[in-house]
Backbone bond lengths (Angstrom), bond angles and torsions (degrees), N, CA, C in turn:
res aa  C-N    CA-C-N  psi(-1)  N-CA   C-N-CA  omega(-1)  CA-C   N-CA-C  phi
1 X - - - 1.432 - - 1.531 107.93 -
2 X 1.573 124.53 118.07 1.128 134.49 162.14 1.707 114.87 -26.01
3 X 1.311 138.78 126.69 1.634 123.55 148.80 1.560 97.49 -122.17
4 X 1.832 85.47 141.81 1.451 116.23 -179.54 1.811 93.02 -106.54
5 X 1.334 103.95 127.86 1.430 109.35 172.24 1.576 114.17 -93.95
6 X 1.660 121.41 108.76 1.455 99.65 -156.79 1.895 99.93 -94.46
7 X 1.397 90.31 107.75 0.759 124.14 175.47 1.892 118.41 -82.84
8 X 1.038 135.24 138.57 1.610 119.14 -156.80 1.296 113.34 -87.01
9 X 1.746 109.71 6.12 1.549 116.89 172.30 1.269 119.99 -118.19
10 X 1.852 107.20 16.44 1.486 92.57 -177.08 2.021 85.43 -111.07
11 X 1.278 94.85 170.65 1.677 99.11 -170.89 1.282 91.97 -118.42
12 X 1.824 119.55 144.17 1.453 135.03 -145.01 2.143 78.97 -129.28
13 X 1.305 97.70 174.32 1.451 122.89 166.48 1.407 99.94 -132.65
14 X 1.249 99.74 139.37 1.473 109.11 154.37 1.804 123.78 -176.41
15 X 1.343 117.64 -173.75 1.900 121.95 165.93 1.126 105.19 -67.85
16 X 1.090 77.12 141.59 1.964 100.83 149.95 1.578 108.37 -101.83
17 X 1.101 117.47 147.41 0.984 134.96 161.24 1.600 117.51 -164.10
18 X 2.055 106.37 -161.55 1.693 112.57 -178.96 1.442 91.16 -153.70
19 X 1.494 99.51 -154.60 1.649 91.78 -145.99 1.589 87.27 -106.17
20 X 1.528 117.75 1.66 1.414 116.40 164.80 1.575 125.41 -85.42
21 X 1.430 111.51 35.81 1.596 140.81 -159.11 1.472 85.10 -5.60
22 X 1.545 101.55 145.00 1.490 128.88 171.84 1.796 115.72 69.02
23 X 1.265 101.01 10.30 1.696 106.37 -179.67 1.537 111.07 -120.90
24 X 1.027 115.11 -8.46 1.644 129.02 157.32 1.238 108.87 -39.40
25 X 1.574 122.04 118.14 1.132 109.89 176.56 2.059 115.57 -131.85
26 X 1.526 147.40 134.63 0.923 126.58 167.56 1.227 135.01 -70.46
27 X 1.793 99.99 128.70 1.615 104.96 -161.47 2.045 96.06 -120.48
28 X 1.690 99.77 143.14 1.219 96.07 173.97 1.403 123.38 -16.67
29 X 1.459 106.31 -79.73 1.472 131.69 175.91 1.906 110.42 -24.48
30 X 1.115 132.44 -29.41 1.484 141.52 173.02 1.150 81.83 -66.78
31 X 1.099 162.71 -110.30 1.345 158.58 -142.06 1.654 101.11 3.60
32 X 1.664 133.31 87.01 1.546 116.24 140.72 1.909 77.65 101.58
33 X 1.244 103.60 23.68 1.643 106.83 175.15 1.252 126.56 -88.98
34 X 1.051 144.38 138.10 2.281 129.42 -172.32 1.650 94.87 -90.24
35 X 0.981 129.33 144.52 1.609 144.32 135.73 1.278 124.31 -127.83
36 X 1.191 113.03 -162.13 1.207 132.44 -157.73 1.617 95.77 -127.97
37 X 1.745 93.66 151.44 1.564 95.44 174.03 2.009 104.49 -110.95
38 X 1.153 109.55 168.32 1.415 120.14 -157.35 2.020 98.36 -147.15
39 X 1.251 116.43 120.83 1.325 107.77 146.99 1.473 134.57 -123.47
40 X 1.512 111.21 135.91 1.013 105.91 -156.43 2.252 123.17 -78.25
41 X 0.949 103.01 167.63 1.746 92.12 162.75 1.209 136.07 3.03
42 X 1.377 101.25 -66.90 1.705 142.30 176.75 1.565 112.07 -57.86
43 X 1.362 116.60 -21.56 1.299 109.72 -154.14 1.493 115.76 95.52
44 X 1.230 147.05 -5.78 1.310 153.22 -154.73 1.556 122.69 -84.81
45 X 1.448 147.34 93.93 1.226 112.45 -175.62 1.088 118.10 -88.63
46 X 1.412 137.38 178.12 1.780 125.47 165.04 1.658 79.70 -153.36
47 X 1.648 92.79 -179.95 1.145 124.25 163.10 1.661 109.60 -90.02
48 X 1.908 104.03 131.76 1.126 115.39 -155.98 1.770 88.11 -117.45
49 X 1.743 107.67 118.75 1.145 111.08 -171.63 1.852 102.17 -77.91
50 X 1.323 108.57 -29.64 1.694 118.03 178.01 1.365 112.30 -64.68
51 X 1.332 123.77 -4.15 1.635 117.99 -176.28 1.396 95.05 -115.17
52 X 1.718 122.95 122.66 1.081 137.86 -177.50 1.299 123.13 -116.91
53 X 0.992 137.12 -117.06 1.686 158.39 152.42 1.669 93.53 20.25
54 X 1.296 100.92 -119.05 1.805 137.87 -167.56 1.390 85.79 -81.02
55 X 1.065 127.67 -5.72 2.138 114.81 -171.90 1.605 95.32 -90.44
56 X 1.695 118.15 -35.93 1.543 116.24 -160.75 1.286 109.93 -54.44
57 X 1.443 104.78 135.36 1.489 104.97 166.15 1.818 106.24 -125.20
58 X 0.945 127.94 -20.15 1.417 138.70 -176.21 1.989 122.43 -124.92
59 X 1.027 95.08 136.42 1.353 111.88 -176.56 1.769 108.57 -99.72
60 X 1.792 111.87 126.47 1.254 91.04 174.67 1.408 119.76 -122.79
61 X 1.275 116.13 133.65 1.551 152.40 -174.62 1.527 135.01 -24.61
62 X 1.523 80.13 -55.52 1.885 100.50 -152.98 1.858 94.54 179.87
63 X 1.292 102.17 166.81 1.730 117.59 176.68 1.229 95.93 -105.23
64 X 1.560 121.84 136.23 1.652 121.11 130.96 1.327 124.58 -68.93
65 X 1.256 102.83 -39.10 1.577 118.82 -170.05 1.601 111.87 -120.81
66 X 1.287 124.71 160.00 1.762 119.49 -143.46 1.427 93.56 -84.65
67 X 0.835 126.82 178.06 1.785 157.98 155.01 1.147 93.65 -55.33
68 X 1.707 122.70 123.40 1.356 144.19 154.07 1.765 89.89 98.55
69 X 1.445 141.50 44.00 0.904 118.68 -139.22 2.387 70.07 -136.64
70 X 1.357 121.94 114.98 1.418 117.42 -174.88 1.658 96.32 -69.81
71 X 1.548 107.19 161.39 2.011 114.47 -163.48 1.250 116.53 -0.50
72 X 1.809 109.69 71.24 1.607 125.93 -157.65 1.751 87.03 -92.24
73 X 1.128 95.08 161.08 2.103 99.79 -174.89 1.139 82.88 -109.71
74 X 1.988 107.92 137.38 1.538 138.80 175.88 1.612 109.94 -124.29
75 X 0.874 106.84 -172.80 1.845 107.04 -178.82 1.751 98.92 -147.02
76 X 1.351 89.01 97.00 1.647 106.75 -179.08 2.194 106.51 -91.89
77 X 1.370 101.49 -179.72 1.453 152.02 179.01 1.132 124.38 -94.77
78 X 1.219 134.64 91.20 1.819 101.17 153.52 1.473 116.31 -59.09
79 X 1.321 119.58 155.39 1.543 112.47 171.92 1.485 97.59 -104.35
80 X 1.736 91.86 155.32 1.487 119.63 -169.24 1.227 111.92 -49.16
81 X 1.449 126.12 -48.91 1.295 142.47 -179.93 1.634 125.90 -59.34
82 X 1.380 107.21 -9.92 1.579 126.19 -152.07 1.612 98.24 -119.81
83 X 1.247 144.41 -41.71 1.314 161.46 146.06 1.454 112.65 -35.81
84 X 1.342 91.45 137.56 1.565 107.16 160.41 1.846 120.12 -86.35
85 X 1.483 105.53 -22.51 1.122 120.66 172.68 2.118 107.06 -91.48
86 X 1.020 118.22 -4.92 1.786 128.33 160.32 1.810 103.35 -28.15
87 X 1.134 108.39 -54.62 1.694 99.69 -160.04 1.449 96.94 -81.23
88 X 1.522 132.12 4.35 1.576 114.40 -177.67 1.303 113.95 -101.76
């Protein structure tokens, strides 16, 4: 099994979504936005647009997939502060 060390300079892929699974949708405004991560049932993680404040763990980047686009793929961040790897 691959490990990615999230490190706050390597850049991740992943969903968008909320806590109404599958109604998450990408909106301009996500552009360079903090959330929270969420996994689901399945094992699944995404980016959780409902976790804000003290919940953020990831910063997001750039779009894979367009604006208005439902659990559209973005290219997020860990943030520095959120990592165990932060102080390197």
């Amino acid at each position: 099994m691959p490990y990615y060390p999230a490190l706050p300079s390597m850049i991740f892929e992943g969903s968008v979504d909320n806590s109404g699974a599958g109604t998450g949708v990408i909106a301009a405004g996500d552009l360079f936005a903090e959330y929270g991560l969420t996994v689901t049932a399945g094992g699944v993680w995404y980016i959780d647009k409902d976790k804000t404040g003290a919940t953020r763990r990831v910063q997001i980047i750039g779009f894979r997939d367009a604006v208005a686009v439902v659990t559209g793929r973005v290219w997020f961040i860990f943030l520095h502060d959120t990592t165990v790897f932060g102080n390197t």
